[in-house]
C-alpha positions in Angstrom: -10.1 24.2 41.3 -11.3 23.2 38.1 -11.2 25.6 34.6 -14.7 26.4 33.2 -13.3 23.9 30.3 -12.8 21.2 32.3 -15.9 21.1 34.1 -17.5 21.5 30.0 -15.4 18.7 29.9 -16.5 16.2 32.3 -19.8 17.2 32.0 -19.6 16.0 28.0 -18.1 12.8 29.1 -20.6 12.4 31.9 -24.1 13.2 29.6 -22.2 10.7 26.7 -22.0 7.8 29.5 -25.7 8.7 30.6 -26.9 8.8 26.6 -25.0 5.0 26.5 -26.0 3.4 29.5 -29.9 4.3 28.7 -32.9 6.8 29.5 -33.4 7.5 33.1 -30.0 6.9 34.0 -27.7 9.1 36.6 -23.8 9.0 36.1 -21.5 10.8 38.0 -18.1 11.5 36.8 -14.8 9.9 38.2 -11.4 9.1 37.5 -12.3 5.9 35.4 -14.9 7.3 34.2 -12.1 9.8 32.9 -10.2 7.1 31.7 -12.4 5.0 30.1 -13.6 8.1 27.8 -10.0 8.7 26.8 -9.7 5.5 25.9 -12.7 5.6 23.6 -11.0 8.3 21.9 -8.2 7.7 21.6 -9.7 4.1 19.5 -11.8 6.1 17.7 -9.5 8.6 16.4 -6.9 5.2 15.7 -9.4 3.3 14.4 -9.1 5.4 11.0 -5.9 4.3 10.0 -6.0 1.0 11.5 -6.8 -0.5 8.3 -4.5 1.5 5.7 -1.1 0.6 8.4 -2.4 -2.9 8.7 -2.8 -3.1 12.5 -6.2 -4.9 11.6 -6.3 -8.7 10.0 -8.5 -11.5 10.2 -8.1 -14.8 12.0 -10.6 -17.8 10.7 -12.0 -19.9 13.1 -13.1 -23.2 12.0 -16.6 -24.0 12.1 -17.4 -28.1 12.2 -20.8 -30.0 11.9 -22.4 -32.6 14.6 -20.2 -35.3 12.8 -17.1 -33.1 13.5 -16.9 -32.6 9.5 -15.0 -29.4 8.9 -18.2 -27.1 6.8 -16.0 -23.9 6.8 -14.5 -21.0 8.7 -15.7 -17.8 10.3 -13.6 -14.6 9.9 -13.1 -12.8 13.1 -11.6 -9.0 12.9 -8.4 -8.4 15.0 -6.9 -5.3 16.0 -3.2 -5.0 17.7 -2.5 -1.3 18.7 0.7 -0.3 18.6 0.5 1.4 22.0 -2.8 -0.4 23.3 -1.9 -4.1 22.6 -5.2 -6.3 21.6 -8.6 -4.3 21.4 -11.8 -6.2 21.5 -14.2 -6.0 18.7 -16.8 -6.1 21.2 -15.1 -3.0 22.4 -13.9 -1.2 19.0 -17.2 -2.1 16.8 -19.7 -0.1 18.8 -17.1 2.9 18.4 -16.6 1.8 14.6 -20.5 2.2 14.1 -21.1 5.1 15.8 -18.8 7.0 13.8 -19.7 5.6 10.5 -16.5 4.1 9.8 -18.0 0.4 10.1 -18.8 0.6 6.1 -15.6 0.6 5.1 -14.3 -1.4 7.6 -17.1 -4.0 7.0 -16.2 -3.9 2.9 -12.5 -4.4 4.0 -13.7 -7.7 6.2 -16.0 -9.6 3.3 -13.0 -8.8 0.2 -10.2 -9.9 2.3 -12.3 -12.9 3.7 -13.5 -14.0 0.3 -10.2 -13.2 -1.4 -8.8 -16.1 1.4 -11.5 -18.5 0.5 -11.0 -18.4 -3.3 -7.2 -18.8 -2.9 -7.8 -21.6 -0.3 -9.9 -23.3 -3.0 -7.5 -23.1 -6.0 -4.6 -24.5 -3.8 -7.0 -27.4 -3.7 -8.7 -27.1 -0.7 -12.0 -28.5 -0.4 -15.1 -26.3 -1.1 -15.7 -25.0 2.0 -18.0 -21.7 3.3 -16.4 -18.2 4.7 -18.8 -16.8 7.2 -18.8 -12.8 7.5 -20.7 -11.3 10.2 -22.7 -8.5 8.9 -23.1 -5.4 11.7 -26.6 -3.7 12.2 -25.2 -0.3 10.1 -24.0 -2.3 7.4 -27.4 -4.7 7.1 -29.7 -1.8 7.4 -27.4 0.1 4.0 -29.0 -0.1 0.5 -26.1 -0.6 -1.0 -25.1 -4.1 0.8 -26.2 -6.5 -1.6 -24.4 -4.9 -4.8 -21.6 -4.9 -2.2 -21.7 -8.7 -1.9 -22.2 -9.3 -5.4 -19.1 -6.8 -6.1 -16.9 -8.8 -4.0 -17.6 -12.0 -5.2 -17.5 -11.4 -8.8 -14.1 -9.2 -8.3 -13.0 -12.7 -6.7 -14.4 -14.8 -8.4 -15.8 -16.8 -5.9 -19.5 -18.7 -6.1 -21.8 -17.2 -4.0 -22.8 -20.0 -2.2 -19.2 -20.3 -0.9 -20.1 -17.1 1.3 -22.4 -16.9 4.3 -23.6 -13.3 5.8 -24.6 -14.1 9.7 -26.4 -11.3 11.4 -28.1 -11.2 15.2 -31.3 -11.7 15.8 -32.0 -8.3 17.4 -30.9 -6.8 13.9 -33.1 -9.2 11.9 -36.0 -8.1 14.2 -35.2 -4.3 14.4 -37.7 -3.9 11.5 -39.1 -7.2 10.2 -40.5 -5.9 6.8 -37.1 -4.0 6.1 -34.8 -6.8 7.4 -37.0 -9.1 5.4 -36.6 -7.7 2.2 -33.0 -7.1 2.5 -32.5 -10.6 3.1 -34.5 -12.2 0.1 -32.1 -9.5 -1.7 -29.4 -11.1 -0.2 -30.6 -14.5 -1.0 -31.4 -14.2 -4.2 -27.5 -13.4 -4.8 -27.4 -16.8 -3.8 -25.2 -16.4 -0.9 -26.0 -18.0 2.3 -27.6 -16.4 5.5 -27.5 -16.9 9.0 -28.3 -15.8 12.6 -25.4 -15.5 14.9 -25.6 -15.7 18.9 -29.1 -17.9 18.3 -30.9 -17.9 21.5 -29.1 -15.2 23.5 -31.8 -12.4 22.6 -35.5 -12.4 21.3 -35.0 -16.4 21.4 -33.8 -16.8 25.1 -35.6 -19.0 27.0 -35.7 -16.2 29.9 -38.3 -14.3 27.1 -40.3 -17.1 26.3 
């Protein structure tokens, strides 16, 4: 028999999994269902000092041109929980956005990224770009660009040594705003582009 704060409960879990999966949509609660919500929370309430106990780091994947010609690296967000193991960013972001903590995190991502690059390119290294993938929270905040331009002048790195990609569905949330975000962001000089090209308004199942 189940306590009246239970069933409150289960029934907060359940209506959060109905909000997530979309309108018009029944859920009924289970065991994983259960689980999986525990789980969320348990991230979410870990994810705030992920950062300050260093559990989260970057790993930079190169990126090559058509010649094979290295043109730079993309910096990719780890996280290894001390109890969890490995978490996803595809499973940690969404959580990370929803509960506003994706500014900081997303500040933490571009300094420590360019901070790398500029140290790469006074040990000699060549010239190369850092890619930063920008999430939908941080490209819709006013404050991005004097972000960007923060970070590079606190590093001292040339703008065009950076490169902000963002997903098509974020560029076409709101065309006018996204569009005058980005010619702020381009007139900094830094680089844009769109990641996951042709997996969303571009797929060839739309057209």
């Amino acid at each position: 028999r189940l306590t009246t704060g239970e069933v409150f409960r289960r029934g907060g879990i359940t209506l959060a999994e109905a909000k997530r999966r979309g309108r018009g949509r029944c859920v009924r609660y289970d065991a994983e269902l259960g689980a999986r919500a525990g789980r969320r929370q348990l991230i979410q309430r870990d994810l705030r000092g992920a950062l300050a106990s260093e559990q989260v780091y970057l790993e930079y994947q190169p990126q090559v041109d058509m010649l094979g010609q290295l043109r730079g690296v993309e910096a990719l967000i780890r996280w290894k929980h001390p109890e969890l193991g490995m978490i996803s960013p595809a499973e940690f972001i969404p959580l990370a956005e929803s509960s506003g903590q994706i500014l900081s995190i997303g500040a933490w991502v571009m300094r420590t990224a360019v901070r790398q690059m500029k140290q790469w390119i006074d040990a000699g290294l060549p010239s190369n770009v850092v890619a930063v993938n920008l999430s939908a929270v941080q490209f819709r905040d006013p404050g991005l660009p004097e972000l960007v331009q923060k970070v590079l002048d606190d590093a001292g790195l040339p703008p065009s040594c950076l490169e902000l990609e963002l997903t098509e569905s974020v560029a076409a949330h709101n065309p006018a705003e996204a569009g005058q975000m980005m010619d702020r962001l381009h007139a900094l000089g830094v680089r844009l582009s769109i990641d996951d090209f042709g997996t969303g308004f571009s797929s060839l199942s739309h057209l």
